[in-house]
LUMLUM-153109 format. One record per residue (C-alpha): residue number from 1; x, y, z. Coordinates in steps of 0.05 Angstrom, whole numbers, plus 5000, padded with zeros to 4 digits. Example, Ala and Ser with C-alpha at 12.3 -4.5 7.8 and 13.67 -1.06 7.14 Angstrom:
pos|xx|yy|zz
1|5246|4910|5156
2|5273|4979|5143
//
This chain:
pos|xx|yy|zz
1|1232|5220|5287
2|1277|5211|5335
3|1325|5268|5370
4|1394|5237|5372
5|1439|5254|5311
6|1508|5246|5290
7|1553|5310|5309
8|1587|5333|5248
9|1665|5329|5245
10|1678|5400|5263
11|1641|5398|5323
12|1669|5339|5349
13|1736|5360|5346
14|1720|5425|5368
15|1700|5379|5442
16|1762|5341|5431
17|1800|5397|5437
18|1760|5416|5496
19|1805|5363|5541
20|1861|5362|5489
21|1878|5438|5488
22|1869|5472|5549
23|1920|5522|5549
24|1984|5546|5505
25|2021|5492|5542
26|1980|5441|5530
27|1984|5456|5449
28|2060|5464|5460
29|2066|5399|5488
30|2025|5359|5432
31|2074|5395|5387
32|2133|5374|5420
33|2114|5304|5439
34|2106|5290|5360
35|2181|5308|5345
36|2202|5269|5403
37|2164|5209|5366
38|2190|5229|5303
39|2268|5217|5332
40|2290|5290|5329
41|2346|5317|5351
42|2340|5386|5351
43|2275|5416|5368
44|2254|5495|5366
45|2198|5526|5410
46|2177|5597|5389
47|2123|5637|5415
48|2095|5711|5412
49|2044|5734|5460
50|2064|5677|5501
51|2046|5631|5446
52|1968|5670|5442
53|1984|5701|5379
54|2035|5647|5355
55|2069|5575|5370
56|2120|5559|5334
57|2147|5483|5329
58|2216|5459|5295
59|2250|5400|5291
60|2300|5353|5251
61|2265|5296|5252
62|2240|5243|5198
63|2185|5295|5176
64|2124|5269|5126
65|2100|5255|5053
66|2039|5296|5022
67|1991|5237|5040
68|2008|5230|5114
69|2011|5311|5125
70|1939|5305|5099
71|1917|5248|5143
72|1953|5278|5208
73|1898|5325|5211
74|1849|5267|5211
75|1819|5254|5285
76|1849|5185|5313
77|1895|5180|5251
78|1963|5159|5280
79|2027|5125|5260
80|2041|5096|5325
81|1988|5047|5338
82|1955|4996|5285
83|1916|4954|5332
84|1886|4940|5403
85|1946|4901|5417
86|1988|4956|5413
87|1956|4997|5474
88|1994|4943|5511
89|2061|4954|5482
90|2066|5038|5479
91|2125|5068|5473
92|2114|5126|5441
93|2099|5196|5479
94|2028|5210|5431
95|1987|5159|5410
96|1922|5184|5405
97|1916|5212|5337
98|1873|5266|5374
99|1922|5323|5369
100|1933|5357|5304
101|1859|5352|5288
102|1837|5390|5345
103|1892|5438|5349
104|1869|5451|5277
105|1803|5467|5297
106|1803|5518|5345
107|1869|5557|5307
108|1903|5583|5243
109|1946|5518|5235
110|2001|5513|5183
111|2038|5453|5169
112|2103|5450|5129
113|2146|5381|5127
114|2192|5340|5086
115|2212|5268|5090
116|2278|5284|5052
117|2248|5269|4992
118|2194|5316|4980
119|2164|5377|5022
120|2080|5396|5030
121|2056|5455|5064
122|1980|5453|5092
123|1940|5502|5125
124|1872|5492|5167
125|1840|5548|5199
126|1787|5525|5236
127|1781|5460|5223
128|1775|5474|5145
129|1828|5467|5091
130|1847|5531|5062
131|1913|5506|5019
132|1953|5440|5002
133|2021|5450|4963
134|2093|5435|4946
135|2139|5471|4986
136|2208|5474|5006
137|2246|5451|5068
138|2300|5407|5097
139|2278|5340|5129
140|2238|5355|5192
141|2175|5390|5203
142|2146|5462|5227
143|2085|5472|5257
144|2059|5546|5262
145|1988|5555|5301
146|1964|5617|5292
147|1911|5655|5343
148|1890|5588|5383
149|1822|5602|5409
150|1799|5644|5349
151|1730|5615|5345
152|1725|5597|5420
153|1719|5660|5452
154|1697|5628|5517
155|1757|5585|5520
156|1810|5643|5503
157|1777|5688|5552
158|1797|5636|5606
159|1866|5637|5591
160|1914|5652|5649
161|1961|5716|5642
162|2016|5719|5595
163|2066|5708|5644
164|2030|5644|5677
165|2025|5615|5595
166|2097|5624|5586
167|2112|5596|5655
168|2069|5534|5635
169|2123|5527|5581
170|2180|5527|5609
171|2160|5477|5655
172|2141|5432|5598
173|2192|5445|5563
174|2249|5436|5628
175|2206|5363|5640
176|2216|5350|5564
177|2289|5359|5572
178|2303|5330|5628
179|2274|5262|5604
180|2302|5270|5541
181|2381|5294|5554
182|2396|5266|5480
183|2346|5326|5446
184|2375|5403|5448
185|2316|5441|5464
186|2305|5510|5445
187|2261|5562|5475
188|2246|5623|5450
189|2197|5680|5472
190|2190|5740|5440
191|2253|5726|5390
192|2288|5733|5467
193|2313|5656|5479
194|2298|5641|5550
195|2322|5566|5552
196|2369|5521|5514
197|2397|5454|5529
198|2460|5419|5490
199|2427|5350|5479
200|2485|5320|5504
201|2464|5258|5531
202|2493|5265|5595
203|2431|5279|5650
204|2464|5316|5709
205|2488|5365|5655
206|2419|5378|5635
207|2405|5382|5707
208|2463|5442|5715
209|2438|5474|5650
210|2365|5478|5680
211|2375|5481|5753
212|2448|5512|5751
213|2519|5500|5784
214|2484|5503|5858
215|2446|5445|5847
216|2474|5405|5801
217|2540|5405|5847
218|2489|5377|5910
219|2454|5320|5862
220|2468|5241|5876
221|2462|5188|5830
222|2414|5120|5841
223|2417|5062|5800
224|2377|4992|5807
225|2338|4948|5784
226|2285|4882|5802
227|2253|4830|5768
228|2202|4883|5738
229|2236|4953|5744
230|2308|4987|5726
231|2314|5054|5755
232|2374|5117|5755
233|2375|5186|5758
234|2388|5233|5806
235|2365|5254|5871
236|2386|5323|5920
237|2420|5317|5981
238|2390|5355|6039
239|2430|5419|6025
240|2375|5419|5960
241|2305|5431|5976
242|2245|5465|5948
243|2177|5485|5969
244|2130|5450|5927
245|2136|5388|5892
246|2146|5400|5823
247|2212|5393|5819
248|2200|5315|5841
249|2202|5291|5766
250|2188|5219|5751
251|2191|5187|5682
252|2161|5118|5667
253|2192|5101|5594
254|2210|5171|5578
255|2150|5197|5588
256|2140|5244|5651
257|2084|5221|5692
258|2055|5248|5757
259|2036|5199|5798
260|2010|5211|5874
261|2030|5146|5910
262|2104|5146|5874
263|2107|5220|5899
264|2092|5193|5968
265|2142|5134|5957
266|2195|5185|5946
267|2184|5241|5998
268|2169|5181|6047
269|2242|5158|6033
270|2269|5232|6057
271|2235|5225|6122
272|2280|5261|6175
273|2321|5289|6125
274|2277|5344|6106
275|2226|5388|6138
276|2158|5373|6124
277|2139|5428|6087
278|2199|5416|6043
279|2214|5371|5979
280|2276|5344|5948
281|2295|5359|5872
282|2299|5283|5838
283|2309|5261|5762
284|2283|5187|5764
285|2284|5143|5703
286|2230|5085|5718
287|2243|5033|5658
288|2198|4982|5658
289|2158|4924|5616
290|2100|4974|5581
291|2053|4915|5594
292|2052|4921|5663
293|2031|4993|5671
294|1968|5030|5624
295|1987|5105|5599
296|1921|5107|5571
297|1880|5141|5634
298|1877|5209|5614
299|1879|5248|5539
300|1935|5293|5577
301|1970|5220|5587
302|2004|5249|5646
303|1980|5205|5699
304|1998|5129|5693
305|1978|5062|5731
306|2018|5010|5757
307|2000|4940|5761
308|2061|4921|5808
309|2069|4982|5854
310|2087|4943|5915
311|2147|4918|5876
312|2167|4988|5844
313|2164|5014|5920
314|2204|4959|5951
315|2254|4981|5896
316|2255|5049|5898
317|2248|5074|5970
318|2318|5034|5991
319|2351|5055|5933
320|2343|5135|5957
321|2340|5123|6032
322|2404|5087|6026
323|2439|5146|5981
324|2420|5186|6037
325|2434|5150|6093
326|2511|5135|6053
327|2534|5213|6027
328|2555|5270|6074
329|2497|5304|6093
330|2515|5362|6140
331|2496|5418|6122
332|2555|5471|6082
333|2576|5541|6067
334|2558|5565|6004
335|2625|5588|5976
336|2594|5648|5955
337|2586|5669|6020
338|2661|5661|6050
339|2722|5713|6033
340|2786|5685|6019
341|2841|5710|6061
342|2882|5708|5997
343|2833|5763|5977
344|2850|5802|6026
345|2914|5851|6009
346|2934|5869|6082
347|3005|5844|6115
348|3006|5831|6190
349|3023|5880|6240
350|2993|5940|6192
351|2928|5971|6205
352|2879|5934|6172
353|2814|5966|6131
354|2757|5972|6169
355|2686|5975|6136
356|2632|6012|6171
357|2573|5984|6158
358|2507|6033|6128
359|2478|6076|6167
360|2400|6047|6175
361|2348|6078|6220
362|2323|6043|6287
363|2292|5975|6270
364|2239|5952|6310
365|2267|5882|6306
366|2336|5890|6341
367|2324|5834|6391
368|2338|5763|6374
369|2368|5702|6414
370|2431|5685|6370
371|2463|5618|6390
372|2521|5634|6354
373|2549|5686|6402
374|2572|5667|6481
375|2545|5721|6510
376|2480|5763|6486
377|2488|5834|6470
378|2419|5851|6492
379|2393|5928|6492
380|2332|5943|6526
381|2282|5989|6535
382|2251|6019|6597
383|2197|5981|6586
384|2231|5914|6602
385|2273|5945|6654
386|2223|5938|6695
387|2216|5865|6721
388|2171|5816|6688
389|2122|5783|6727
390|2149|5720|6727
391|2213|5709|6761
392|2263|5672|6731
393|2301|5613|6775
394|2338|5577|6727
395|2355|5547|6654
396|2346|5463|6649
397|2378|5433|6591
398|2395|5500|6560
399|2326|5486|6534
400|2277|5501|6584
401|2272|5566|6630
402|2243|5549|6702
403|2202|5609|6724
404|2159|5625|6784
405|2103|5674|6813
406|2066|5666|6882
407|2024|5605|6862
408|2057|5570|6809
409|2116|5548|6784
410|2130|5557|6690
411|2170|5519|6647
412|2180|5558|6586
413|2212|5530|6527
414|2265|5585|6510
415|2264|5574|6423
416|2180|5568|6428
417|2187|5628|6456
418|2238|5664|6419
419|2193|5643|6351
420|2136|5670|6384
421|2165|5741|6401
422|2206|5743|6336
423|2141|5719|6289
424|2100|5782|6318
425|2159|5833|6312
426|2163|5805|6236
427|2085|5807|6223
428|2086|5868|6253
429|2141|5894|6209
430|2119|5873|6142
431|2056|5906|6156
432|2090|5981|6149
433|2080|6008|6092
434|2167|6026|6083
435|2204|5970|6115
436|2276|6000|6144
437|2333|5957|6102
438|2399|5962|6085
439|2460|5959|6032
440|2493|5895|6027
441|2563|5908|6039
442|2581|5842|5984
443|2522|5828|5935
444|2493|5764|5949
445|2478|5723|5881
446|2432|5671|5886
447|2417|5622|5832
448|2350|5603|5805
449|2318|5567|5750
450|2293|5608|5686
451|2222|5601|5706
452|2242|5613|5782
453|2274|5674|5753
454|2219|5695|5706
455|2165|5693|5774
456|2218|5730|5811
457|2219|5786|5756
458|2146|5790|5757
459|2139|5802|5821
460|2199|5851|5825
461|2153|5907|5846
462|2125|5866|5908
463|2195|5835|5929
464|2214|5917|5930
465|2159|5930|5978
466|2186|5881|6025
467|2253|5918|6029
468|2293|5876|5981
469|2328|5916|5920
470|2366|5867|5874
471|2369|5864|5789
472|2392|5807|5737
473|2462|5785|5745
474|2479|5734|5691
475|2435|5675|5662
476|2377|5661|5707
477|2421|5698|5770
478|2389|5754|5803
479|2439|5804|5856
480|2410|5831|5926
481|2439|5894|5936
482|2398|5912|5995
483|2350|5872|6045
484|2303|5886|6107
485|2346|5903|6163
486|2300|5854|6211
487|2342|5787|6175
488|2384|5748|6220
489|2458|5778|6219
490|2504|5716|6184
491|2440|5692|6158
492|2419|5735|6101
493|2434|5693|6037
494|2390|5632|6073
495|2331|5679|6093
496|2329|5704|6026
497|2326|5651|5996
498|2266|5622|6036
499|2233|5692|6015
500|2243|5671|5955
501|2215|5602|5945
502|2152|5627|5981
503|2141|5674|5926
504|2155|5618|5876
505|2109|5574|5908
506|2051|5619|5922
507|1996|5633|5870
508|1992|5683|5819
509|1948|5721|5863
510|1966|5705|5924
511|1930|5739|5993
512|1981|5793|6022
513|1955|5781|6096
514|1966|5698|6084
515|2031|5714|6049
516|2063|5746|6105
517|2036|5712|6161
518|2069|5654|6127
519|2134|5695|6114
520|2127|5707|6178
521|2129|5634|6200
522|2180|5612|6157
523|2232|5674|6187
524|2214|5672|6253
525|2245|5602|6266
526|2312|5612|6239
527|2323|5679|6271
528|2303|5654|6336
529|2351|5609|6393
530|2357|5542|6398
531|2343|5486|6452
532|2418|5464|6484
533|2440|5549|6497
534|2458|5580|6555
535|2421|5646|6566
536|2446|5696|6619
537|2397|5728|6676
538|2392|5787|6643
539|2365|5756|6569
540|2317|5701|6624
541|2292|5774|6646
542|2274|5795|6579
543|2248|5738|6542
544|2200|5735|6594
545|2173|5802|6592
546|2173|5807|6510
547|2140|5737|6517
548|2082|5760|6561
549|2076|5833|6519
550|2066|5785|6459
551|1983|5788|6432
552|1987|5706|6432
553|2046|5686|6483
554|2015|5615|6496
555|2044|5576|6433
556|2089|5583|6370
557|2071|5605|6310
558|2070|5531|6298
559|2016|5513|6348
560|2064|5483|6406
561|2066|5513|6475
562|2108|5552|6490
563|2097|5560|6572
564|2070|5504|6614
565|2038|5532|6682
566|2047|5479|6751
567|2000|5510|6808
568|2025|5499|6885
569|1972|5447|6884
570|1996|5404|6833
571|2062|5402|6862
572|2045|5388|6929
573|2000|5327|6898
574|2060|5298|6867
575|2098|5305|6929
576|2048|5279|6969
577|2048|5341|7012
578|1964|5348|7007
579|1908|5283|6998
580|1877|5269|6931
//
C-alpha cells in the first residue's frame, strides 16, 4: 500500500493559511481587499486586542446571496476569475479564492451580508459550519473573526506585540487609502478611532489627512505617460524626507506593490537632492496594460513583475528628476518656528520684555563651531589654555586649518573635525544616566503621521530618558516642552525631529549602545561648522587640542579623515630639496 494520501480539506487550508494569514494585518487586508472588489464606498476596520481577540470588517458594497456566502468559504472559489485567460487581464485586488477559507480555519469567523435583496449570516469556527440563516442588514457585508489562531497555538504565540499588530494596520490601511482616495476608510481600535479619511477623490487631500498640513503643503504633482505606461501622483520636495522607505508607495492598477528595482528607479531620480541615508515621500499611480505585468508571484500579491521595465524607467525617472530639477528647492523656515512682529505688543523707544532663559546646570557640551555667528564665543577650560601640540599657521579655504610641529606640517579639515569632537561629547552624553535639558521657552509642535505618533507614544518612556518631555497636542501632533540642553541653539525643532525619525525607523527592540551611537552620528553633523568659515586663532587653538583629547581623532564619525600628516621629507621631495 502505498504512503501518499490525499490531505483532508481542513488540513489543507489550515497550510493555506500558513502563507495567507501571517499576522492580524495580513487577515485585515484580505478583508479589506474584498470590499474594495466589491465597489464600496465606505469601509469600517474595528479591532480589540489589536485585532487578537477581534477584526471587525464593514462596508457598503454590493454584498452577497445565501449561495455565494456559502461558496466564499470554499478554497479557490472566487468571483473574479472564470478562466486561465483571465490571470492575464486582473484587475481586481483578490483573486485567489484562498482567503475566506483559510481565515475560516484558523478563527471564529462570522459572516453577515445582503445583496439588497436578501441578507444570510454564516459562522465557521475552525473550518466547520456551526450556523447558516436569514438575517438582517442593509446592502454590504460584515465580517467578524473571532480569536484568529485559536487552534494554532504555535502560530499565535509568534505574533508580534500589540502595538507592532496595530501598527501593521495602519500601514495597510494608510496604503489602502492612499490608492484608493474615492473609499472613506475608517479605523478603529479599541472603540478609540485612530484614522479616518473623507473618500473624497482628491489624492493630495488624502495625503494631508494621513501625512498632515507639513507635508502635504511640500508635495509636487507628476503626470505622464508612453506607449505602455500613464503615471501621476505626487512626489516630496527635498524639504520632505524620511528615514526608511516606506513611505515610497507605488501602485500598479490600484493595487500597492513593492517592487525593488522601481524603488531604485525612484530614489535614483533624487540623487543629489537627498542624503543617502534619506528617502522622499511619493504617491505614484502606475496605470498600465495588465497583460504586460503578472500580479500572480506571491499569495501576499504584493510584489509584481514587469515585462517592459526599461520602458516604465525611461518614463518615470525624467518625469521626477525634472519636477525636481523645475520647483524651488531651497531649503525654508517652518512657520512654526518664526514670531511675528505683529505678535509682538511693544512700541518703539519703550523698554522692551526681556525673557531670561531657564536656569540649566553646566552641560558638558557647551562647545560647538556655529557658522551662523561672526565671531565665536568660545569658553575654555584650563585644560585647553594650555597650547596644543600642534601649532596652528593658518585657515585655507575657510575649510582647511594648516598646522605644524617640528617634523611635519597637518591639514585638518575644520567640520571633520568639529563632527568628530561633537559626536564623542554626544555619545558621551547620552550615556549618563540624567541628561541636563531644558524648558522650551515656545513649545515646538511637530507633526507626524498616526502610526509615527502611535511609535512615538510607545516609546514615551525612552524618548524621556533622553531628556525630551513633550505630550499629545491635537490629532497625530505631539508638543516638546523641554529638550537636552546639548542641541544646537536655532536648531532644536530640526534635531528633534531627526531624534525622532530614528526612533520611528529603528526596530521594536532596538540595541541602546547602536541606537545612540547612531543618534550620535546623525547630531553630531548638524551641530558642528561648516567648510567656507572663518575661525579666529583662538577657536584654531582649541579645535586642535579637543581634536587630539578625542579617543578616535583620526576620522569622522563617518569614516573620512579628518587630519592629513606631511613629514619634512615629503615636502622637501616635492620641492626637490632631497634625491628620490
Amino acid at each position: 500500500m502505498g504512503i501518499i494520501k490525499v490531505m483532508d480539506e481542513n488540513l489543507s487550508n489550515k497550510i493555506a493559511a500558513g502563507e495567507v494569514v501571517e499576522r492580524v494585518s495580513s487577515v485585515v487586508k484580505e478583508l479589506t481587499e474584498n470590499s474594495v472588489d466589491a465597489g464600496s464606498k465606505n469601509i469600517t476596520v474595528s479591532l480589540i486586542d489589536a485585532g487578537i481577540k477581534e477584526i471587525k470588517v464593514v462596508d457598503d458594497g454590493k454584498g452577497m446571496d445565501e449561495s455565494d456566502a456559502l461558496l466564499a468559504f470554499t478554497p479557490h472559489a472566487t468571483s473574479k476569475i472564470k478562466n486561465e485567460n483571465d490571470l492575464f487581464f486582473i484587475n481586481t485586488l483578490g483573486f485567489r479564492g484562498e482567503a475566506l477559507p483559510s481565515i475560516a480555519s484558523v478563527s471564529d469567523t462570522t459572516l453577515l451580508t445582503s445583496d439588497g435583496t436578501s441578507s444570510t449570516l454564516v459562522n465557521i469556527k475552525g473550518g466547520k459550519l456551526l450556523k447558516k440563516e436569514v438575517a438582517t442588514r442593509n446592502k454590504g457585508t460584515t465580517i467578524i473573526v473571532d480569536n484568529l489562531f485559536f487552534n494554532t497555538p504555535a502560530r499565535l504565540k509568534f505574533l508580534k506585540s500589540f502595538y507592532t499588530e496595530q501598527s501593521s494596520v495602519i500601514n495597510l490601511i494608510e496604503k489602502l487609502s492612499l490608492s484608493h482616495p474615492e473609499i472613506s476608510f475608517k479605523l478603529i481600535s479599541d472603540e478609540k478611532e485612530v484614522l479616518k479619511t473623507s473618500g473624497s477623490n482628491d489624492l493630495l487631500k488624502t495625503i494631508h489627512e494621513i501625512y498632515g498640513f507639513q507635508v502635504s503643503k511640500n508635495m509636487e504633482y507628476i503626470k505622464g505617460s508612453n506607449d505602455d505606461y500613464d503615471i501621476d501622483g505626487y512626489i516630496s520636495n527635498i524639504n520632505i524626507s524620511k528615514s526608511s522607505k516606506k513611505d515610497m508607495i507605488t501602485l500598479v492598477n490600484g493595487r500597492v506593490v513593492n517592487n525593488q528595482y522601481l524603488n531604485k528607479v525612484i530614489k535614483d531620480a533624487y540623487h543629489t537632492y537627498l542624503a543617502e541615508n534619506k528617502y522622499p515621500i511619493v504617491v505614484i499611480n502606475i496605470n498600465v496594460d495588465p497583460t504586460i505585468v503578472d500580479v500572480n508571484i506571491h499569495p501576499t500579491k504584493q510584489d509584481i513583475k514587469f515585462s517592459k521595465m526599461d520602458t516604465l524607467e525611461e518614463l518615470l525617472f525624467p518625469l521626477i528628476r525634472d519636477k525636481l530639477k523645475g520647483i524651488d528647492n531651497i531649503f525654508k523656515i517652518e512657520e512654526a518656528t518664526i514670531k511675528s512682529y505683529e505678535d509682538q505688543e511693544y512700541s518703539l523707544n519703550e523698554d522692551l520684555i526681556v525673557y531670561d532663559k531657564p536656569k540649566v546646570e553646566e552641560t558638558k557640551l557647551n562647545f560647538t563651531l556655529n557658522e551662523e555667528t561672526e565671531g565665536y564665543n568660545v569658553t575654555t577650560t584650563k585644560e585647553e589654555e594650555t597650547p596644543s601640540l600642534l601649532h596652528p599657521i593658518g585657515l585655507a579655504m575657510g575649510t582647511y586649518l594648516f598646522a605644524t610641529d617640528e617634523e611635519n606640517v597637518y591639514m585638518i579639515d575644520i567640520h571633520a573635525a568639529n563632527e568628530r569632537i561633537n559626536y564623542e561629547k554626544l555619545l558621551n552624553a547620552l550615556k549618563e544616566k540624567e541628561v541636563s535639558k531644558i524648558s522650551t521657552l515656545f513649545p515646538i509642535n511637530i507633526e507626524l503621521t498616526k502610526n509615527e505618533f502611535l511609535i512615538i507614544e510607545e516609546n514615551k518612556e525612552f524618548i524621556n530618558s533622553l531628556g525630551i518631555d513633550f505630550d499629545e497636542f491635537g490629532v497625530n501632533t505631539i508638543r516638546v516642552t523641554a529638550h537636552p540642553t546639548y542641541l544646537r541653539e536655532g536648531f532644536e525643532t530640526e534635531s528633534l525631529k531627526r531624534i525622532f525619525d530614528l526612533i520611528i525607523s529603528m526596530e521594536k527592540k532596538f540595541d541602546r549602545v547602536k541606537f545612540n551611537e547612531q543618534l550620535a552620528i546623525n547630531l553630531s553633523c548638524k551641530m558642528s561648522v561648516k567648510g567656507n568659515t572663518n575661525i579666529g586663532p583662538l577657536e584654531e587653538e582649541i579645535l586642535l587640542k579637543r581634536l587630539f583629547n578625542c579617543e578616535f581623532p583620526y576620522t569622522c564619525p563617518h569614516g573620512r579623515p579628518t587630519i592629513i600628516k606631511y613629514s619634512r621629507y615629503e615636502l622637501e621631495k616635492m620641492f626637490k630639496r632631497v634625491n628620490s
